[in-house]
TORDREN-83770 format. One record per residue (C-alpha): residue in one letter; x, y, z; residue number from 1. Coordinates in steps of 0.1 Angstrom, whole numbers, plus 5000, padded with zeros to 4 digits. Layout:
# TORDREN-83770
+------+------+------+------+------+
! resn !    u !    v !    w ! resi !
+------+------+------+------+------+
!    A !    X !    Y !    Z !  NUM !
...
+------+------+------+------+------+
//
This chain:
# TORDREN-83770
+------+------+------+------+------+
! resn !    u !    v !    w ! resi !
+------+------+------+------+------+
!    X ! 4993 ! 5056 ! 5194 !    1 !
!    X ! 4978 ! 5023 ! 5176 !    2 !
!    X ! 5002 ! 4992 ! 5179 !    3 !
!    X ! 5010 ! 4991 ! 5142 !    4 !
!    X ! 5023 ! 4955 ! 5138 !    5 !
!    X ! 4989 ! 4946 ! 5157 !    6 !
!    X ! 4971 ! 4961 ! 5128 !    7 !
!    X ! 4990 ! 4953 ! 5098 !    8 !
!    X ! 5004 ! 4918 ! 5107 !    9 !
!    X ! 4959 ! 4909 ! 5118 !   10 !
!    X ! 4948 ! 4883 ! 5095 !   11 !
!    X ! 4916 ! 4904 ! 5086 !   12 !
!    X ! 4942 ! 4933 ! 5075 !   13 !
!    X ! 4965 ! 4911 ! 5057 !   14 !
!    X ! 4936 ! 4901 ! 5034 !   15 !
!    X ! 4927 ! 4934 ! 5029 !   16 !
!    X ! 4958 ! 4941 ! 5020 !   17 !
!    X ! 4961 ! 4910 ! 4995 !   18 !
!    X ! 4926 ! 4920 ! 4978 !   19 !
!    X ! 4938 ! 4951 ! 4972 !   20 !
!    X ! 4968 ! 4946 ! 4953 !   21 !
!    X ! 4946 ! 4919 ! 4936 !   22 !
!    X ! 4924 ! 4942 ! 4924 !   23 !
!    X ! 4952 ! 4969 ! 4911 !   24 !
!    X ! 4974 ! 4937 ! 4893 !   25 !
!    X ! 4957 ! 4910 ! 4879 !   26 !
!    X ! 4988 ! 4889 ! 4875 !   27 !
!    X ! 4991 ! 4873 ! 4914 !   28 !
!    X ! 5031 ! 4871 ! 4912 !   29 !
!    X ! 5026 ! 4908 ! 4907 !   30 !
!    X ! 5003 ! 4911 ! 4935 !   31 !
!    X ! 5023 ! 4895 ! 4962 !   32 !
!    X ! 5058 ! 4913 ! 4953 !   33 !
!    X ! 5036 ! 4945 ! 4956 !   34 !
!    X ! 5017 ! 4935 ! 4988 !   35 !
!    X ! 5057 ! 4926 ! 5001 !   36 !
!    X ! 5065 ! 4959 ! 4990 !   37 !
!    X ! 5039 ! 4975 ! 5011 !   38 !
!    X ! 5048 ! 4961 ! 5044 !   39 !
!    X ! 5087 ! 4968 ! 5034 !   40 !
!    X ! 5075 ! 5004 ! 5033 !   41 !
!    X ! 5053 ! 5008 ! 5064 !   42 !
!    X ! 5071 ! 4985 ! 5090 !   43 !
!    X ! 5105 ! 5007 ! 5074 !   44 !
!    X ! 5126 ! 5030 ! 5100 !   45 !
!    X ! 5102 ! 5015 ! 5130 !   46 !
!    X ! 5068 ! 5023 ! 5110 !   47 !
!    X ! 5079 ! 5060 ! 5099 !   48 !
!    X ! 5055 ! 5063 ! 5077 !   49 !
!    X ! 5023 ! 5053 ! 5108 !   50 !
!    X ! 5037 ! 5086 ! 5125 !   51 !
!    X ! 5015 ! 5110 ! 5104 !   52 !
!    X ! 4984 ! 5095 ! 5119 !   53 !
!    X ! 4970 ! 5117 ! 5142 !   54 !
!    X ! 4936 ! 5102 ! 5157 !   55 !
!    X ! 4911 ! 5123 ! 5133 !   56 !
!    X ! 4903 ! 5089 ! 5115 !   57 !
!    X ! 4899 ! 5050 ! 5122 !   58 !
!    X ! 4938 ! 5035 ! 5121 !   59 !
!    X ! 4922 ! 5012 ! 5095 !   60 !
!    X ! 4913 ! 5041 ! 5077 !   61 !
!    X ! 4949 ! 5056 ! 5077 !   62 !
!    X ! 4965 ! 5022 ! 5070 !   63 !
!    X ! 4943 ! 5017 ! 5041 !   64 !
!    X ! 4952 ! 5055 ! 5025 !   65 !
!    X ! 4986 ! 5048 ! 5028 !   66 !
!    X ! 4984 ! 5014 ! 5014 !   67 !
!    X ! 4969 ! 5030 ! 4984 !   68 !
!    X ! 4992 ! 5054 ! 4979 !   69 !
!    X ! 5023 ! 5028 ! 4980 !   70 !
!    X ! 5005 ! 5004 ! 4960 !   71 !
!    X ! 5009 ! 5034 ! 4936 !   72 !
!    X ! 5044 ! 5041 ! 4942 !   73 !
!    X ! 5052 ! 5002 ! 4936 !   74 !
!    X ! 5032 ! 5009 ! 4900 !   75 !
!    X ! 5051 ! 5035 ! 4891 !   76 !
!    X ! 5086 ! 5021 ! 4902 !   77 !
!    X ! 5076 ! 4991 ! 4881 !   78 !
!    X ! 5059 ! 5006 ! 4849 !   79 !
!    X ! 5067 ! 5039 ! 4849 !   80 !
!    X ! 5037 ! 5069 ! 4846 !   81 !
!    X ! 5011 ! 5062 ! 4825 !   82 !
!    X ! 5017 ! 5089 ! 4796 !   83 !
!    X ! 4995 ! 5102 ! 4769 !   84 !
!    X ! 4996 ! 5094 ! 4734 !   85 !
!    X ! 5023 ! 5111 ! 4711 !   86 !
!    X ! 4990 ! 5118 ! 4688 !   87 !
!    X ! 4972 ! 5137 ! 4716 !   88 !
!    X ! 5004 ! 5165 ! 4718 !   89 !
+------+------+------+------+------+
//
């Protein structure tokens, strides 16, 4: 099993990390609560979340899928879904 905090907490992962949420939210103050929100999530219940890896990829790999997919979930806690227009119904 990967040590966890080794990978996230690396300075090459943490700017990763930051470039990422940079990328999805243009506005930085956005961007930092999101990339806090991120490592809330993983490091959460003694990195619950690190316990679906299961060796058939890099851990960077894995750490950057579920990055992704909390980025998301901070999105859509924040903004909502994006929704079609009421014209397009």
């Amino acid at each position: 099993m990967p040590a966890w905090p080794e990978i996230v907490f690396s300075p090459d992962w943490m700017s990763r990390m930051e470039r990422m949420a940079e990328r999805r939210f243009p506005d930085l103050v956005t961007a930092e609560e999101s990339v806090t929100y991120v490592i809330e999530q993983i490091s959460a219940d003694d990195w619950a979340r690190c316990e679906a890896f299961t060796g058939g990829s890099k851990p960077e790999t894995f750490l950057y899928s579920v990055c992704s997919n909390l980025l998301e979930e901070f999105s859509r806690k924040r903004y909502g879904r994006a929704r079609p227009p009421e014209w397009l119904k």
